[in-house]
C-alpha positions, 0 to 999 in steps of 0.5 A, spaced: 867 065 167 870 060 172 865 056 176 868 050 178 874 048 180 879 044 185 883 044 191 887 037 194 894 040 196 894 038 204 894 045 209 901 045 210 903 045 203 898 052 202 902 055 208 909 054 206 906 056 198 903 062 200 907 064 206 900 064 213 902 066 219 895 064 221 889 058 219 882 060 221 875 057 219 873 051 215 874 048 208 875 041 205 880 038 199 875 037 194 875 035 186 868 038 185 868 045 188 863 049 187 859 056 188 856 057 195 861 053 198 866 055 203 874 055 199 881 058 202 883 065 201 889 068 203 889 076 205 893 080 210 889 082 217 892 085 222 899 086 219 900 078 218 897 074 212 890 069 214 889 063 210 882 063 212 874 059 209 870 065 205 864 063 201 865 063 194 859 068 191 859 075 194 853 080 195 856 088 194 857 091 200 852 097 199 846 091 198 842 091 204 837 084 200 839 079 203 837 075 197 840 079 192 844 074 187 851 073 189 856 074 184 862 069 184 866 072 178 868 079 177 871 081 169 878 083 169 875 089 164 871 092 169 873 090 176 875 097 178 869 101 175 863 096 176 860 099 183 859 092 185 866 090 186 870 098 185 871 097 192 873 091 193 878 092 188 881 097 192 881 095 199 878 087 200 883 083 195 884 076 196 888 069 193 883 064 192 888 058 193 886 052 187 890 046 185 886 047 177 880 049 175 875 046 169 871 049 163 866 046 158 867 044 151 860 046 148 860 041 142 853 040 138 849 038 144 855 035 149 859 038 153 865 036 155 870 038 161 877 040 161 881 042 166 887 045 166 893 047 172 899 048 173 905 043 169 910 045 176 904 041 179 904 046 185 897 050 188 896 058 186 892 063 188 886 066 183 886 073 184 880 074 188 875 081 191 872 079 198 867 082 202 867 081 210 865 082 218 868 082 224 864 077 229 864 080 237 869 074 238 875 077 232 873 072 228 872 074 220 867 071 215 865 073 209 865 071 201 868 071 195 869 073 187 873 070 182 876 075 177 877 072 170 880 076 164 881 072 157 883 066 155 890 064 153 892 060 147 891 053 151 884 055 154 881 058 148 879 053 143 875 051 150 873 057 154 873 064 151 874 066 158 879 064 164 880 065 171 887 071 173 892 065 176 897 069 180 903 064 180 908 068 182 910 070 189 911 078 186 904 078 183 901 075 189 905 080 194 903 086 190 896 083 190 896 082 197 899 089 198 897 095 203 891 099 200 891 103 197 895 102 192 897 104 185 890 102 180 894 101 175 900 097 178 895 092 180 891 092 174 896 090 170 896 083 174 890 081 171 892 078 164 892 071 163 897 066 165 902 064 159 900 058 155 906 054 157 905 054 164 899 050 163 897 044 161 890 041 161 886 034 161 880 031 159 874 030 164 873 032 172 877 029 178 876 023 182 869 024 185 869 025 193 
């Protein structure tokens, strides 16, 4: 499971990285980001690429309770198969832009943070599902769901589970390409990041 992670990297960077020819919506950098909260995704629109706030925790498209639970991760096992996320997969798919991300330690009665990021120090996108809606005004707004896969060797002894980190611009482009695409091709990007791209550190950011 993710459910906490940290984006800081200022928005020029998050447009030269991942390649936006459009900003729409609202967010903040934030060490402490959490479920419920708007956060920056990145996906095509319109034959161009948006960087724009989704709320994280989607509600399936087919739900008409406003109520229902909103799921904020998607297991990479099943995410083509499961009914809550199966379209999305093939049609709505996005790059939730994270500079790290945190996991808790379960020892005895304590819990200790880890959190884990990049050795090259540069954001990524999480692979990501969306569900949204056009306003009367062209404006998109809409949520999102992380998608998880195992862990690696690094995050393993904290966390059986870890967020898909798609780092490189080939995954992302993939990821983001037109549907619909090849199931396969894309299922093979949700894999955990390797080991030694990664480097991690005890305890949370620095506090807003």
């Amino acid at each position: 499971m993710c459910g906490r992670f940290a984006l800081v990297s200022d928005l020029r960077t998050l447009e030269e990285k991942f390649h936006v020819q459009r900003v729409q919506g609202a967010w903040r950098p934030s060490w402490n980001i959490t479920p419920d909260h708007p956060v920056p995704a990145v996906m095509h629109h319109d034959g161009i690429r948006i960087l724009l706030g989704l709320r994280w925790g989607l509600t399936p498209a087919f739900s008409k309770d406003p109520l229902a639970r909103k799921m904020i991760n998607a297991r990479a096992e099943t995410v083509d198969k499961k009914p809550s996320f199966r379209d999305a997969f093939h049609r709505r798919r996005c790059l939730i832009v994270a500079d790290g991300f945190y996991e808790w330690k379960k020892e005895r009665k304590a819990k200790t943070p880890f959190y884990f990021y990049l050795k090259s120090g540069q954001p990524f996108g999480f692979a990501g599902l969306y569900e949204s809606r056009l306003s009367p005004d062209g404006q998109i707004t809409g949520a999102c769901a992380i998608i998880t896969t195992q862990a690696n060797e690094l995050v393993a002894p904290v966390h059986h589970r870890m967020p898909v980190i798609l780092s490189n611009r080939l995954e992302q482009d993939l990821w983001l390409g037109p549907s619909p695409a090849d199931p396969q091709n894309l299922l093979s990007l949700l894999k955990p990041l390797p080991a030694d791209e990664m480097d991690f550190k005890e305890g949370l950011g620095p506090r807003d």
